[in-house]
KOLVEX-832083 format. One record per residue (C-alpha): residue in three letters; x, y, z. Coordinates in steps of 0.25 Angstrom, whole numbers, plus 5000, padded with zeros to 4 digits. Each point is the difference from the previous one (the first is absolute). Last residue first. Layout:
// residues N
ALAXYZ;...
This chain:
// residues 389
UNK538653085392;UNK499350044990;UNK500150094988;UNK498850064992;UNK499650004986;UNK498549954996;UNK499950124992;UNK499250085011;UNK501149975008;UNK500750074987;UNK499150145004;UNK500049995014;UNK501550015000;UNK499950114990;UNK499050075009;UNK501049995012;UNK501350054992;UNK499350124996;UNK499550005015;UNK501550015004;UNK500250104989;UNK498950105003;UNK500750015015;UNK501550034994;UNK499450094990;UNK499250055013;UNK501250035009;UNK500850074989;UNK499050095000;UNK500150035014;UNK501450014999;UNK500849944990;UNK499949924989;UNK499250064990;UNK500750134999;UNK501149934995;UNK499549954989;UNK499849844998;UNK501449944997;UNK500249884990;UNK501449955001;UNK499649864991;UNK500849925008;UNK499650075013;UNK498550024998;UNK500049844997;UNK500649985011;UNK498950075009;UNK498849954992;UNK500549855001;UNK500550005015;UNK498550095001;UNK499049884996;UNK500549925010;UNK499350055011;UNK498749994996;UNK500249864993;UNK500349975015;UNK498750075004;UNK499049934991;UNK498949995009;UNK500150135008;UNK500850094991;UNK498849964989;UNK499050065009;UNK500550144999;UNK498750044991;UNK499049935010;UNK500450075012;UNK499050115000;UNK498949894996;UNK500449945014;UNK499150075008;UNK499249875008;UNK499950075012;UNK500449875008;UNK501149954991;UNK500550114992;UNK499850135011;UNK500149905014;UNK501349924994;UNK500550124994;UNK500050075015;UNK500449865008;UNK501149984990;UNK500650145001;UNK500049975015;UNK500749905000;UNK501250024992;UNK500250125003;UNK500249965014;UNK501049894992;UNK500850144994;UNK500050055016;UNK500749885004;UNK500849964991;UNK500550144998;UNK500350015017;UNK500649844998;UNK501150064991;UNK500249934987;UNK501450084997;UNK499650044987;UNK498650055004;UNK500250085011;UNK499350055010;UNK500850025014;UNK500649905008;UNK500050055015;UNK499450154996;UNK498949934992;UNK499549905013;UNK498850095004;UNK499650014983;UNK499949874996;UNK499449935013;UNK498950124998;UNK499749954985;UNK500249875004;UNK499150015011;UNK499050094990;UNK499849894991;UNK499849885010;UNK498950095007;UNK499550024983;UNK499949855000;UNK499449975012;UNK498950104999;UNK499849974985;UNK499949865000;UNK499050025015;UNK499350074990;UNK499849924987;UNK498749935004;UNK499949884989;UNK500749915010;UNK501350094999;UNK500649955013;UNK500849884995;UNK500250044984;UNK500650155003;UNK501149965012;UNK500449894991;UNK500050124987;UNK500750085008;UNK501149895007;UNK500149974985;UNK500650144997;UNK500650015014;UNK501049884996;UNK500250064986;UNK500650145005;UNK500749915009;UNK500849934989;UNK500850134996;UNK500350035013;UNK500649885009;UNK501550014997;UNK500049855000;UNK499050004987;UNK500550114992;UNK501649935005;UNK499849874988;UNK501150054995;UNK500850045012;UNK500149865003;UNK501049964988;UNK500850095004;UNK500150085013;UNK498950025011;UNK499650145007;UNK498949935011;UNK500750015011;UNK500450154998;UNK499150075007;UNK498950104999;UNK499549994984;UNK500049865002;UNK499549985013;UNK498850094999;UNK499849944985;UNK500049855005;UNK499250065011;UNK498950034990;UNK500249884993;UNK499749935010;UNK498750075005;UNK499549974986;UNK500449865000;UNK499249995015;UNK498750074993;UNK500249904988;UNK500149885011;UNK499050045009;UNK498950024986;UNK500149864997;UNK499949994984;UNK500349854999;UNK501550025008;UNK500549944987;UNK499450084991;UNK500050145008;UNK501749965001;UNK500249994986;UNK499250124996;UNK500850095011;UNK501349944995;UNK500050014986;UNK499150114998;UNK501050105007;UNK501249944993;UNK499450004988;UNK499550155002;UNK501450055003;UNK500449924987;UNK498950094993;UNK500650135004;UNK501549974999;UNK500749885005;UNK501150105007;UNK501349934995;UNK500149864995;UNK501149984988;UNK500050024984;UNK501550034998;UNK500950155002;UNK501250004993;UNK499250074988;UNK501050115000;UNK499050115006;UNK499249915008;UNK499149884993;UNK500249924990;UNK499049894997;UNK500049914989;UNK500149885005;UNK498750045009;UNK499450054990;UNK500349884991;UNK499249915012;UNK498950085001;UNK499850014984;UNK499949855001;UNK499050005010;UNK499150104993;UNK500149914986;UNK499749885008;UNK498650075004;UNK499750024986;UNK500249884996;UNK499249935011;UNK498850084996;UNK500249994984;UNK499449874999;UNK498850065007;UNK499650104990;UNK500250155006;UNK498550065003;UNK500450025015;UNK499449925012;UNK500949884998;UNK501250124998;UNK500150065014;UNK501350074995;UNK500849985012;UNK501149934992;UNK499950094986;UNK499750125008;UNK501249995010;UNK501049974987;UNK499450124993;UNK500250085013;UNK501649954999;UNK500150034986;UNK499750155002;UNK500850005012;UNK501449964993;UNK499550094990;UNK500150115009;UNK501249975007;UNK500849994988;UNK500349844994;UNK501250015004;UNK500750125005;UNK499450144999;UNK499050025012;UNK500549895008;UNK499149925008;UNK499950055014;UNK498450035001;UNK499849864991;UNK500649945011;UNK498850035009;UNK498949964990;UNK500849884996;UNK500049955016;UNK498450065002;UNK499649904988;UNK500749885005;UNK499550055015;UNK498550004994;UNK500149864994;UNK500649945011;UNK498850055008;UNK499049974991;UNK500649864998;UNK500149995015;UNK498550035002;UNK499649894990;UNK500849915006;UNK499450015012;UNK498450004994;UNK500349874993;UNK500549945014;UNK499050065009;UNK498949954991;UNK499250074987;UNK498549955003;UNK499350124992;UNK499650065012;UNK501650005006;UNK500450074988;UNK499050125004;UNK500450005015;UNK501550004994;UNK499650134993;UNK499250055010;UNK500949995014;UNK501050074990;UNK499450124996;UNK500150075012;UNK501449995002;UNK500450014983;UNK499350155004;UNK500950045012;UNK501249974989;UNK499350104991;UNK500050095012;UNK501349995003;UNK500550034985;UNK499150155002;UNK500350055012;UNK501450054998;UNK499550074986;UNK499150105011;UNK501450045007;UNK500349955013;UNK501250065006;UNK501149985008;UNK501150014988;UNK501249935000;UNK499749904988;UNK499150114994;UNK498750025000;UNK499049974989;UNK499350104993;UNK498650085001;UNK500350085012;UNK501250054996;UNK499250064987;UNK500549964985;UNK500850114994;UNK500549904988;UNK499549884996;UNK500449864994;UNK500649965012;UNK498550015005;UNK499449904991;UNK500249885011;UNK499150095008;UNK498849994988;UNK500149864997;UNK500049985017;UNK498650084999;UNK499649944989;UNK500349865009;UNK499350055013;UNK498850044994;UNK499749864992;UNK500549915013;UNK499050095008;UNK498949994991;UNK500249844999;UNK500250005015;UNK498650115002;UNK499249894991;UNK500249865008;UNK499949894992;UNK499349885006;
């Protein structure tokens, strides 16, 4: 059963992370508005958005492999599939974070360098048996993308010398979600879906962050300190309270929705509350992972689901939401649309006025470009064009 408010929530979160992602692009953009720095303790409305996204993968994982399970899909076909996701997310996230310190003028050039590498995501990811493309070219096509993976990464040059090689460094955006995929679907698979143990994962994780951002024990050297957005708690417990949610949602929701709503808005508010009494210990940052962001980000988390939940799935008002609905079924097509339109703007040196990119009206360019690239993804899914993972 496909659950409206997850859909809408997916589809607002993703403009809305087109649309923060578009800040550097601007001037005069309100505090408020941006993300904090490094040092900073703060919360600003862009620090929310990527934790919510990863609340979201939470809740829709008890129903995708639900789904696959109905159509007779075992444990073994349904594990592999969750590490291929997974892989495929960190392989995207690792060209994505090196593409930040590829060279702007050695090479290939930074901006072609990424053009190729967006091309090479679409042609692999590309959900062609869907698409109008003749078979035979399927597995052509799919070739192609690898082997333009593999040049890049010969080609790349990187620092200001080109000393610097492809290598592991933050993951990036969607290898955070691989990580946070990998290990919360893996374990709901093979703990069959028990709400005790995604509950005690999310608790985990919780005190993985604690001890993480408090201590040392858990500041690891080489090859350990890639794999460090699982250890360090965080990232993956975003995820946890996501499924705890939609667990929490499925075993007192009975067709009466308010014992859902009670306990999941009393969730809400404790991490709300949890966030804000324990800021002066960690304080709220996004960079540094603290548990008092985690905590109040996951607070968000709740209770934005238990408000679309009750407007799109028990109100039935979705026809607000239909325009943005691309962002919510095609969300990695989404998100790549902007690594061609920003490289593409650099090689070409194309500059909109000044006076529309900053301030307020700056703010709505920036706005009418993230659904711009939503109705242009709506319009090739139309096509038959969207990828997959």
């Amino acid at each position: 059963m496909r659950i409206a408010s997850i859909d809408i929530l997916r589809a607002l979160t993703m403009v809305l992370m087109i649309w923060v992602n578009d800040f550097w692009t601007l001037t005069n953009v309100p505090k408020w508005l941006q993300h904090a720095s490094a040092t900073e303790d703060y919360l600003g409305f862009s620090d929310v958005i990527f934790p919510l996204f990863l609340f979201i993968v939470g809740l829709s994982i008890p129903y995708a492999i639900q789904h696959r399970l109905s159509k007779n899909e075992g444990t073994a076909s349904i594990g592999k599939h969750i590490l291929i996701r997974s892989f495929s997310l960190l392989l995207i996230g690792f060209f994505m974070v090196n593409y930040e310190t590829h060279s702007e003028t050695l090479g290939l050039g930074k901006y072609l360098w990424c053009l190729l590498m967006a091309l090479a995501v679409v042609l692999v990811w590309m959900n062609w048996n869907k698409s109008p493309v003749p078979k035979t070219w399927h597995v052509v096509f799919q070739l192609a993308g690898l082997l333009i993976f593999v040049y890049l990464a010969i080609a790349y040059k990187g620092g200001d010398s080109g000393e610097i090689r492809m290598k592991p460094q933050w993951w990036g955006i969607l290898g955070l979600i691989g990580w946070a995929y990998f290990a919360n679907a893996l374990v709901y698979l093979f703990a069959k879906g028990n709400f005790y143990a995604m509950l005690f994962l999310w608790l985990l994780f919780n005190v993985l962050s604690v001890l993480s951002t408090s201590t040392n024990l858990l500041q690891f050297q080489g090859v350990l300190s890639h794999i460090s957005p699982l250890y360090s708690g965080t990232i993956p417990a975003f995820t946890s309270a996501g499924v705890v949610a939609t667990l929490l949602f499925k075993r007192l929701s009975n067709g009466d929705f308010k014992w859902s709503y009670i306990i999941l808005i009393t969730l809400g508010v404790l991490c709300l509350s949890y966030g804000f009494f324990t800021r002066p210990i960690w304080g709220i940052s996004k960079i540094q992972g603290t548990p008092s962001w985690l905590a109040i980000c996951t607070g968000v988390g709740f209770l934005s689901f238990v408000l679309l939940h009750y407007v799109a799935d028990v109100l039935k008002v979705t026809r607000w939401a239909v325009p943005i609905a691309p962002a919510g079924t095609a969300t990695l097509t989404c998100y790549m649309i902007p690594y061609f339109v920003y490289p593409l703007l650099n090689i070409t040196d194309f500059r909109l006025p000044q006076l529309l990119n900053s301030g307020s009206l700056g703010l709505i360019t920036s706005f009418s470009f993230a659904l711009l690239v939503v109705f242009f993804v709506g319009w090739i899914e139309r096509k038959g064009f969207k990828l997959k993972l």
